[in-house]
N, CA, C and O of each residue as an XYZ file, in Angstrom:
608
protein
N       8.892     25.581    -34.523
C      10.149     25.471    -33.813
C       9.874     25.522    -32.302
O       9.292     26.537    -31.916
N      10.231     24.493    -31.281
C      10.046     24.442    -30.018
C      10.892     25.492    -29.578
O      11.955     25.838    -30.093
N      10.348     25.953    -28.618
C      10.858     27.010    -27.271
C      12.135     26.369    -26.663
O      12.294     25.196    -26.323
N      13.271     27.718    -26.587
C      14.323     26.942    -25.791
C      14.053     26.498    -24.135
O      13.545     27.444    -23.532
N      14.216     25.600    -23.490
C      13.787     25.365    -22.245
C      14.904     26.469    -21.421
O      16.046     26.737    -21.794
N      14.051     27.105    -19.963
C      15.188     27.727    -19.466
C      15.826     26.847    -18.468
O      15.328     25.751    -18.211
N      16.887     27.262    -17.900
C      17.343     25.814    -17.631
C      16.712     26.433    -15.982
O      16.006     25.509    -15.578
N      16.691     27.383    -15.102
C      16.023     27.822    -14.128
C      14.270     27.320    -14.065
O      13.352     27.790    -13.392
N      14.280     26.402    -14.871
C      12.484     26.583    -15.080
C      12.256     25.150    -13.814
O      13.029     24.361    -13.270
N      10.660     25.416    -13.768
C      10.371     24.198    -11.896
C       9.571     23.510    -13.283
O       8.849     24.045    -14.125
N      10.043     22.062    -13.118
C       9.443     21.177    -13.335
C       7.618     20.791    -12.906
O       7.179     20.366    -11.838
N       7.087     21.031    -13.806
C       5.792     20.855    -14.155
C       4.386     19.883    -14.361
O       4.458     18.903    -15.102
N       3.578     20.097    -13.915
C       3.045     18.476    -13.888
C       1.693     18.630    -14.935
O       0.609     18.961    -14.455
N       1.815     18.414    -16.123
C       0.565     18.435    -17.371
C      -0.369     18.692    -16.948
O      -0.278     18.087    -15.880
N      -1.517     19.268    -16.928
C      -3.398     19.268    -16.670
C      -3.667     18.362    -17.879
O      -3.419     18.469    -19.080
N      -4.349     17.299    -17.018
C      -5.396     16.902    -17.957
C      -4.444     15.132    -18.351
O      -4.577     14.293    -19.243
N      -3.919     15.205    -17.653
C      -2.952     13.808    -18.004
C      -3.787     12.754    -17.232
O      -4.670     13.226    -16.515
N      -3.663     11.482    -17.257
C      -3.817     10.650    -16.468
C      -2.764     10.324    -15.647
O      -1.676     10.232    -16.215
N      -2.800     10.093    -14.285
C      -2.075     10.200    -13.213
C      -3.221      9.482    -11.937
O      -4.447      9.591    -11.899
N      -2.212      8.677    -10.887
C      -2.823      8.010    -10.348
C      -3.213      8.895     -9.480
O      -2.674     10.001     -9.526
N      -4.204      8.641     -8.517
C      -4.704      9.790     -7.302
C      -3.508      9.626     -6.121
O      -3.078     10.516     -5.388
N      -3.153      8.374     -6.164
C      -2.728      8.346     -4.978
C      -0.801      8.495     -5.188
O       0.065      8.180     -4.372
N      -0.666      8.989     -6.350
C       1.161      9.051     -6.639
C       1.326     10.487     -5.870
O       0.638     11.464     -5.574
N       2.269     10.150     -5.771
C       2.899     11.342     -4.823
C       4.064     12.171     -5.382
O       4.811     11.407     -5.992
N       4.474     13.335     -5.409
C       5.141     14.785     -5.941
C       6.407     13.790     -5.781
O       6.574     12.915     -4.931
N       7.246     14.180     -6.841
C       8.864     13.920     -6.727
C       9.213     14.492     -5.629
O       9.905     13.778     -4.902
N       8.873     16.014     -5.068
C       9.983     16.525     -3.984
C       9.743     15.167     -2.498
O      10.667     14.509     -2.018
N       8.381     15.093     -2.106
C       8.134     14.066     -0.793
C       8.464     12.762     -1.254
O       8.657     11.945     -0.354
N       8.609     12.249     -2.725
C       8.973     10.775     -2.786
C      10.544     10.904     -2.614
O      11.082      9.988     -1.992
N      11.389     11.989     -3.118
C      13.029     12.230     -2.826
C      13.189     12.359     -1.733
O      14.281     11.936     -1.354
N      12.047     13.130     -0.362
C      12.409     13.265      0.545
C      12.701     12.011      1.403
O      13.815     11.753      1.859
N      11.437     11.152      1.603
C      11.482      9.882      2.166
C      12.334      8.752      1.242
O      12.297      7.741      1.944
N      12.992      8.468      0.163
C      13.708      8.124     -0.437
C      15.076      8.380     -0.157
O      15.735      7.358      0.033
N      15.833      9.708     -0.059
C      16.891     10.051      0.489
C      17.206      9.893      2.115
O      18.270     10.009      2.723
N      15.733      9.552      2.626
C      16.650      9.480      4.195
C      15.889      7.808      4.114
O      14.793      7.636      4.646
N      16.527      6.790      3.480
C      16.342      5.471      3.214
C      14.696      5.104      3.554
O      14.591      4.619      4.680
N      13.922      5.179      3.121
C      12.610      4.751      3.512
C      11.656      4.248      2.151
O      11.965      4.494      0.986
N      10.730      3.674      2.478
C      10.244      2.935      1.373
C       8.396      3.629      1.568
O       8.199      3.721      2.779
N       7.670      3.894      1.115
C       6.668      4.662      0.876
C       5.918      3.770      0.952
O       6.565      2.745      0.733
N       4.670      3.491      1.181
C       3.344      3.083      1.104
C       1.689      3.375      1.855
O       1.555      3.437      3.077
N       0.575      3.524      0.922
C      -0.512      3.919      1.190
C      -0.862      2.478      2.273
O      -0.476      1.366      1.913
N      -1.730      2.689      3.791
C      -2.021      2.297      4.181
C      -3.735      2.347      4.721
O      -4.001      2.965      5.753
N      -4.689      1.737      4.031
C      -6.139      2.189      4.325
C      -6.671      2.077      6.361
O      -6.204      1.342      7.231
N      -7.340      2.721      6.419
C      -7.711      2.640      7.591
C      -8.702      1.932      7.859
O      -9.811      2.457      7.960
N      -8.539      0.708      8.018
C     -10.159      0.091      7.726
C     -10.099     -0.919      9.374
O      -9.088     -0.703     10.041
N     -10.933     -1.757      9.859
C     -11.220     -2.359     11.230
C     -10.838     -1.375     12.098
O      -9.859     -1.779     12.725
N     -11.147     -0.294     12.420
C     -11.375      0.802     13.060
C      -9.644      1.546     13.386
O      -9.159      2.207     14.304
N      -9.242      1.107     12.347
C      -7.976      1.114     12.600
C      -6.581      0.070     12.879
O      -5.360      0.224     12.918
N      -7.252     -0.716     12.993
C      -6.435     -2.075     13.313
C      -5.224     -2.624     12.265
O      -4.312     -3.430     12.449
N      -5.608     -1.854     11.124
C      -4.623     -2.285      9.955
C      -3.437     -0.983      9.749
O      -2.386     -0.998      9.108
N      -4.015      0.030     10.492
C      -2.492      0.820     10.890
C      -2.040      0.591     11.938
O      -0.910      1.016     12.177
N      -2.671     -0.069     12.815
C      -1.528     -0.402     13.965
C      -0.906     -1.319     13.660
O       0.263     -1.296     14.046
N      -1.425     -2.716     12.729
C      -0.386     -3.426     12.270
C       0.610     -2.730     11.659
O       1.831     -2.695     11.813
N       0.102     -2.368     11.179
C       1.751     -1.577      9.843
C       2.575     -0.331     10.912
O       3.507      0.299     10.412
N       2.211     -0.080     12.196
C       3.333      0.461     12.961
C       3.863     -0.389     13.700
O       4.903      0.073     14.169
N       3.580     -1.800     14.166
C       4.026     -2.476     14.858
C       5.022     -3.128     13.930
O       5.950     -3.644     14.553
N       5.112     -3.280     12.314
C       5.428     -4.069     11.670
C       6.425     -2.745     11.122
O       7.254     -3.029     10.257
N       6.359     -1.367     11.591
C       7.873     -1.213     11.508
C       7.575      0.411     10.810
O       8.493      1.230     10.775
N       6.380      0.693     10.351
C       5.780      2.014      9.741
C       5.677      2.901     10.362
O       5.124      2.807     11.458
N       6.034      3.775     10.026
C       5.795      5.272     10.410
C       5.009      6.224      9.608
O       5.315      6.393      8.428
N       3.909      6.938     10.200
C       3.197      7.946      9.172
C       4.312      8.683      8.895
O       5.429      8.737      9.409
N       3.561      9.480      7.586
C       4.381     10.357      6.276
C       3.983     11.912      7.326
O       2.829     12.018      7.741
N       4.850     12.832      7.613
C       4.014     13.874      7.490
C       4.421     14.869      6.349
O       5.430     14.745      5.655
N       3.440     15.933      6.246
C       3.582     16.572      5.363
C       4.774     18.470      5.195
O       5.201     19.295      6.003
N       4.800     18.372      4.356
C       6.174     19.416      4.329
C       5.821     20.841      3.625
O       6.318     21.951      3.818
N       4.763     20.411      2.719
C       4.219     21.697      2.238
C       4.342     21.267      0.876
O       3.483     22.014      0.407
N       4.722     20.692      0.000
C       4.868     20.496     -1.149
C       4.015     19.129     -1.331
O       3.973     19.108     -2.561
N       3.811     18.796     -1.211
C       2.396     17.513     -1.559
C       1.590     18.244     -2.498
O       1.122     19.382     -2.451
N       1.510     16.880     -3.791
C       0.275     17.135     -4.651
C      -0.726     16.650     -3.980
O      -1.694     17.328     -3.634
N      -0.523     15.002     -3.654
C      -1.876     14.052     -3.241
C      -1.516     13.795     -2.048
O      -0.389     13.771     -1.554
N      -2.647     13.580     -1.548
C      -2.895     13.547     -0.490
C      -3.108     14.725      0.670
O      -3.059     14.599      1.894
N      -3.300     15.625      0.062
C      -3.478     17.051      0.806
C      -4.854     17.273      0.546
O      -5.145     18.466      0.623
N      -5.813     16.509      0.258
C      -7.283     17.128      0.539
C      -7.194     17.063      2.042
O      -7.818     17.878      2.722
N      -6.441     16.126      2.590
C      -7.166     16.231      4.061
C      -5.782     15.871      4.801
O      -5.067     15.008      4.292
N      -5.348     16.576      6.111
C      -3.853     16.510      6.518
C      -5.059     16.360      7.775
O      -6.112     16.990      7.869
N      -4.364     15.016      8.935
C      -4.480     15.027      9.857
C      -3.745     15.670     11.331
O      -2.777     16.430     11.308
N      -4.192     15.354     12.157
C      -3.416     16.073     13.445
C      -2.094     15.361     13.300
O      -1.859     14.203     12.954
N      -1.394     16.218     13.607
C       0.338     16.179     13.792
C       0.672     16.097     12.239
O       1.677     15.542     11.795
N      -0.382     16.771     11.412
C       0.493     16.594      9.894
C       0.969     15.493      9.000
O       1.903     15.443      8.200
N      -0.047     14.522      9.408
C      -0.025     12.866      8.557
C      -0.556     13.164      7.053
O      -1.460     14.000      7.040
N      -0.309     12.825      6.211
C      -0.738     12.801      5.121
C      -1.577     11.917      5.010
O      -1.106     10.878      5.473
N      -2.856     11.743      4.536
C      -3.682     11.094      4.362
C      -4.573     11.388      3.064
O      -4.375     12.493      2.559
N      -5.669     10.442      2.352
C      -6.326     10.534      1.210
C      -7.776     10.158      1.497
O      -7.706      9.253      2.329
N      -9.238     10.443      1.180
C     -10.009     10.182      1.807
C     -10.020      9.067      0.383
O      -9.626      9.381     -0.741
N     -10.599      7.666      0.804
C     -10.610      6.704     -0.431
C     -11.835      5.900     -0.220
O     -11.898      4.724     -0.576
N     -12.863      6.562      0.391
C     -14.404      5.728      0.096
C     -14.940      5.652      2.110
O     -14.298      6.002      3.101
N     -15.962      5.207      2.017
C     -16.776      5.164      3.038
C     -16.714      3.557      3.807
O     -16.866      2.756      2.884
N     -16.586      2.959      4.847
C     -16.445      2.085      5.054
C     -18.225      1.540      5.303
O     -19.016      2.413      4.948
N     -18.905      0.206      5.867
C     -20.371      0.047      5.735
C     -21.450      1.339      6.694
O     -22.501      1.815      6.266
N     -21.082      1.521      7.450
C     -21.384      2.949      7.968
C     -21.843      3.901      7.678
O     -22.720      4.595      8.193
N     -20.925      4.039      6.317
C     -21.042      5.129      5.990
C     -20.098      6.643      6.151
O     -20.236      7.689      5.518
N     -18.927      6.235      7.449
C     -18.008      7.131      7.916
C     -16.865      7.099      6.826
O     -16.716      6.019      6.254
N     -16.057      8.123      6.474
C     -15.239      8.376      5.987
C     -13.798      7.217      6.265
O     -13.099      7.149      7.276
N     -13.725      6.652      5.382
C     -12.281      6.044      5.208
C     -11.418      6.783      4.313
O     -11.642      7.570      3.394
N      -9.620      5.974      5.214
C      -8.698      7.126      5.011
C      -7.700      6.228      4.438
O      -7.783      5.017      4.638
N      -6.697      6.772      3.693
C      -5.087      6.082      3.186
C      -4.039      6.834      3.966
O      -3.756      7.990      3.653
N      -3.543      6.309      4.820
C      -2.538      7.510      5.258
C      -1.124      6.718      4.372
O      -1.140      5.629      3.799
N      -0.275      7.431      4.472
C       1.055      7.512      3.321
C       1.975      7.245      5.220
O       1.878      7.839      6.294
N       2.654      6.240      4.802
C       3.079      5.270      5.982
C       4.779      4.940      5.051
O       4.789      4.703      3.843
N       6.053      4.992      5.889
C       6.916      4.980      5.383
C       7.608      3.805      6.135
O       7.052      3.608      7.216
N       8.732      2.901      5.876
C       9.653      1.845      6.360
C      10.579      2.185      5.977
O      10.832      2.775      4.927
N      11.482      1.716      7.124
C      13.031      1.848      6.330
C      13.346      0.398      5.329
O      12.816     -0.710      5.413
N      14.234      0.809      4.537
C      14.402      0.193      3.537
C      15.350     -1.409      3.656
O      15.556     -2.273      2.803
N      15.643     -1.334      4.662
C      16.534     -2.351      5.370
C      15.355     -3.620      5.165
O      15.304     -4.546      4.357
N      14.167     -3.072      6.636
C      13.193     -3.727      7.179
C      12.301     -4.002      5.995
O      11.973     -5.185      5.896
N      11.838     -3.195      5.086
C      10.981     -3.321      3.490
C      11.854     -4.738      2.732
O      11.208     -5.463      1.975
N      12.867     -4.945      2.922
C      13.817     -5.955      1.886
C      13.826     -7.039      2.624
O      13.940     -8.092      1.997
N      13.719     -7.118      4.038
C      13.595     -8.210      4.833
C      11.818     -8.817      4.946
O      11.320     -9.921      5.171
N      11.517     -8.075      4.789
C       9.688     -8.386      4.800
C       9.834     -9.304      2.948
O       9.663    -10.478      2.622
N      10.164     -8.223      2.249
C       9.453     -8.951      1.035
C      10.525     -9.922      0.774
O      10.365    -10.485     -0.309
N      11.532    -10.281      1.401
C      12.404    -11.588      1.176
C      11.462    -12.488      1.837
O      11.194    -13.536      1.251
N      10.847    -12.212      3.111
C      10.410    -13.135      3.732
C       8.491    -13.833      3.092
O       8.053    -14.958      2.851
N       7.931    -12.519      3.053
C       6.746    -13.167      1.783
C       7.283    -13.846      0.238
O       6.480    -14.489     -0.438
N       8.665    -13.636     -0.211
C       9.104    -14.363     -1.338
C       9.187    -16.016     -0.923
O       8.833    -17.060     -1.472
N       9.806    -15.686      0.258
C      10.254    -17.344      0.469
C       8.481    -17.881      1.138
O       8.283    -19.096      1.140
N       8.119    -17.592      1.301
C       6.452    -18.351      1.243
C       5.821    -18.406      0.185
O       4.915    -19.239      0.203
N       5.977    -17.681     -1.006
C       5.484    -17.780     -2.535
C       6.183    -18.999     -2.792
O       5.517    -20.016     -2.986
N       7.419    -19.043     -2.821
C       8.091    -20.276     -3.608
C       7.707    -21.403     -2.646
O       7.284    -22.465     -3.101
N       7.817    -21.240     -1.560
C       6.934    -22.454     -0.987
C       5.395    -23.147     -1.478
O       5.106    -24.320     -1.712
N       4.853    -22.333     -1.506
C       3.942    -22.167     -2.282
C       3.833    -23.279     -3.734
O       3.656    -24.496     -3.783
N       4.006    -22.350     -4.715
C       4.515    -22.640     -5.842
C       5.300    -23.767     -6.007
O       5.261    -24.387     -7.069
N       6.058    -24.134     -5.024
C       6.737    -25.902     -5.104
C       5.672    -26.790     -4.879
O       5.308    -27.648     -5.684
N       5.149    -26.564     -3.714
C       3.629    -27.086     -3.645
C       3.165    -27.593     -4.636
O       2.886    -28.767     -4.880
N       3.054    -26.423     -5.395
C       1.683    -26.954     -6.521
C       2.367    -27.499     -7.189
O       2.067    -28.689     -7.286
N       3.977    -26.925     -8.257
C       4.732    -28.228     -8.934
C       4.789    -29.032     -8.680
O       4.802    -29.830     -9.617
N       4.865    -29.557     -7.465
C       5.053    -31.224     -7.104
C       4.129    -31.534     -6.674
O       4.300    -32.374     -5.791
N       2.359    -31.072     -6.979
C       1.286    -32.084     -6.848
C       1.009    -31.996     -5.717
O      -0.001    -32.688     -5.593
N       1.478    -31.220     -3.980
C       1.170    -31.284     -2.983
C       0.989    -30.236     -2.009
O       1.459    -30.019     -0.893
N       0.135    -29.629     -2.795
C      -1.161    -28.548     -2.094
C      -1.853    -29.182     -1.819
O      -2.461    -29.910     -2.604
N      -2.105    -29.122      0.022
C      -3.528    -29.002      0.226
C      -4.787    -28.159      0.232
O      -4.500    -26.988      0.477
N      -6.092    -28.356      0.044
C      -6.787    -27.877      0.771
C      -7.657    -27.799     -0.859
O      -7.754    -28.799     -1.569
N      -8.254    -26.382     -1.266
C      -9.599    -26.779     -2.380
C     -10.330    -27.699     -2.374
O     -10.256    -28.539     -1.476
N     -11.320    -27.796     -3.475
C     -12.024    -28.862     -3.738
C     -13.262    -28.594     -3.219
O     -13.429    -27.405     -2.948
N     -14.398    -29.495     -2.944
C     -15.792    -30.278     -2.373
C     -15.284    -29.744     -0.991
O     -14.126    -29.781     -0.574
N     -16.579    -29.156     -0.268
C     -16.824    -29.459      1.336
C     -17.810    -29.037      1.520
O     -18.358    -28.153      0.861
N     -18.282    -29.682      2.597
C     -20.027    -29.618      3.271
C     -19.868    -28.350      3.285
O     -18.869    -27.913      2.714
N     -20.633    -27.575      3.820
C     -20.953    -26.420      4.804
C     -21.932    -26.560      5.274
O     -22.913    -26.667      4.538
N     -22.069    -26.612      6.536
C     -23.538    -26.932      7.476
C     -24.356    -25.719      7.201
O     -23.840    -24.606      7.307
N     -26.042    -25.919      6.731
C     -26.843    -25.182      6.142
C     -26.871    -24.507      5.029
O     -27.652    -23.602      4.738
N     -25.512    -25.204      4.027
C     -25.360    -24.505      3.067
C     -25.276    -25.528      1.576
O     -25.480    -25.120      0.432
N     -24.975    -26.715      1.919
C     -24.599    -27.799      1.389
C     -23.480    -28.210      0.902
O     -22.500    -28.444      1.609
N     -23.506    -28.334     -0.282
C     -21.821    -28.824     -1.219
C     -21.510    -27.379     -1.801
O     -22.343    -26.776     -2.478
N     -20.289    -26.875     -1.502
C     -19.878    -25.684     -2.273
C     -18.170    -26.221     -2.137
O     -17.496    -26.813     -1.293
N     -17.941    -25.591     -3.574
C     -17.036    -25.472     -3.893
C     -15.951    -24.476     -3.273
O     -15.983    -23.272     -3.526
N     -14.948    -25.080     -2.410
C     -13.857    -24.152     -1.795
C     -12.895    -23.799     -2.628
O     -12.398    -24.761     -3.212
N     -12.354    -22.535     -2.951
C     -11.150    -22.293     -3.662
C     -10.505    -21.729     -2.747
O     -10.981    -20.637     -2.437
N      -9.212    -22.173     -1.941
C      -8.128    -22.252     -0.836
C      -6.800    -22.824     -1.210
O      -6.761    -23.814     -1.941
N      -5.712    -22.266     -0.758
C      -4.982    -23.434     -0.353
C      -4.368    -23.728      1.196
O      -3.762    -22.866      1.833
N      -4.512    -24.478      1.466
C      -4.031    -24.622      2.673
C      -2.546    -25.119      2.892
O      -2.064    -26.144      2.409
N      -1.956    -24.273      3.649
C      -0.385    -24.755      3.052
C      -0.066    -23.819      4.546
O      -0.688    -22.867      5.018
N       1.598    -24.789      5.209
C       1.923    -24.176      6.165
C       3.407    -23.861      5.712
O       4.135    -24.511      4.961
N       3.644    -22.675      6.386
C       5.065    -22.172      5.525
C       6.473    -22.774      6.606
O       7.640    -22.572      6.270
């Protein structure tokens, strides 16, 4: 006979489950969720160059509140949440920081990569993609390109 649940009891997270490394605690996904924002891991890789895109493009680091499962091996200055996720050729430590958008700007981005998929994708239904195929490469010879070249 199962145990009555108490209804005062804190929600619990299994040992030993499979779970992604990089999912994040219900309380910080409700937090950035309730004040409209859309969540995403951002790697730190070209010395950084791919988080300054994603702040120019509208991101803000996550910081942390005290309740984080992941991403708390390693909290940066001013309290960014971050994940250490492999070594870049170096050898130096690469990072994921947890980077948030408002949800407005998140629906306008992926409307706008949708309408270049279907561009896309008409392309190829109607036979007029460019680009693949045969091409030289100087010192390299005939290799096979897999591309498409397509302007949106």
């Amino acid at each position: 006979m199962a145990r009555p649940r108490k209804v005062d009891r804190k929600d619990r997270v299994p040992f030993g489950t499979m779970k992604s490394k990089l999912a994040m605690d219900a309380d910080t996904t409700k937090r950035y969720a309730d004040a409209g924002k859309v969540l995403r891991w951002v790697n730190d890789v070209d010395g950084g160059t791919r988080v300054k895109q994603a702040q120019t493009g509208g991101y803000e680091f996550c910081t942390a509140a005290g309740s984080e499962v992941a991403g708390t091996d390693t909290i940066d200055e001013g309290n960014m949440i971050r994940k250490h996720v492999g070594s870049d050729a170096k050898g130096h430590p690469q990072y994921a920081y947890l980077m948030a958008i408002d949800k407005e700007f998140y629906e306008e981005d992926k409307a706008a990569k949708e309408e270049v998929n279907k561009k896309v994708d008409d392309a190829i239904k109607g036979g007029t993609l460019a680009g693949g195929g045969t091409e030289k490469i100087p010192g390299k010879g005939e290799t096979y390109i897999k591309q498409a070249d397509y302007r949106p």
